[in-house]
C-alpha positions, 0 to 999 in steps of 0.5 A, a space after each residue: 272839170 277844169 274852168 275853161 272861161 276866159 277873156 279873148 280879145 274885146 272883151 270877148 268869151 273864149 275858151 282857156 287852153 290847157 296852157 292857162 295863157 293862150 285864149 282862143 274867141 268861143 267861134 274859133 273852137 271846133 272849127 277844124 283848126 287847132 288853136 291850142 298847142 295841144 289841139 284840145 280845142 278841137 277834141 271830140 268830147 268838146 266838138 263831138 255834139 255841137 254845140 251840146 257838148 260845148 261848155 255853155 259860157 260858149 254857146 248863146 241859144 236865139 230866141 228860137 230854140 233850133 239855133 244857136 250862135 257862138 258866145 262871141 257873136 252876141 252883141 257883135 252888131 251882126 245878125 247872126 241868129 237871124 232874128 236879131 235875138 242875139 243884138 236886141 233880145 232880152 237875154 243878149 243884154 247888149 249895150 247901147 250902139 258905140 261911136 262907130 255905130 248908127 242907131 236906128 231901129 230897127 235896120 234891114 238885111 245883116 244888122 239889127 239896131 246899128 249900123 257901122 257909120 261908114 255905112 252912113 250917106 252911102 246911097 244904100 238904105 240900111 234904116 227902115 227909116 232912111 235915116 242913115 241916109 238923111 239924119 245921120 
């Protein structure tokens, strides 16, 4: 089997093309639309069982078993598992909140410990703390 991993944009994981140049980010792959010349990101032995007949370095598995979320959703500052396992849990690893980013932990609704700074003095509750609204 031919190494596929490669480095999409931000640093996220992708998928290699069969033209060793083109990296197309792991959410991108299956999902109908060819992103390689020669459409293999989207062939029925890598898209036939989603997501076990992707190769692993595309999949993060949530704290529950029963989903899974693209490698290149963890640790995207969104709550794609529903749980938060992808941005907070153990085995996401996720680096601290960056300059763009609010810490306060935990949040409600579509994050998990960040929020995006426009976000800040919004009149919107986004902290269980109300600290996006009073500290930050």
């Amino acid at each position: 089997p031919v190494n596929r991993f490669c480095a999409a944009s931000n640093n996220r994981t992708g998928f290699l093309c069969d033209d060793r140049v083109t990296c197309v980010p792991a959410s991108q792959v299956c999902d109908r639309l060819s992103n390689c010349r020669n459409g293999e990101d989207e062939q029925e032995e890598l898209c036939g069982d989603v997501p076990n007949s992707l190769p692993g370095h595309l999949v993060f598995r949530c704290s529950n078993p029963t989903f899974w979320v693209y490698a290149d959703q963890r640790c995207n500052g969104m709550n794609d598992c529903g749980d938060c396992s992808d941005e907070m849990g153990s085995s996401a690893a996720c680096p601290p909140c960056g300059s763009e980013w609010w810490s306060c932990s935990p949040v409600l609704y579509e994050y998990c410990s960040c929020i995006p700074r426009r976000l800040c003095r919004d009149r919107v509750q986004h902290c269980h703390s109300w600290s996006d609204e009073y500290i930050c």
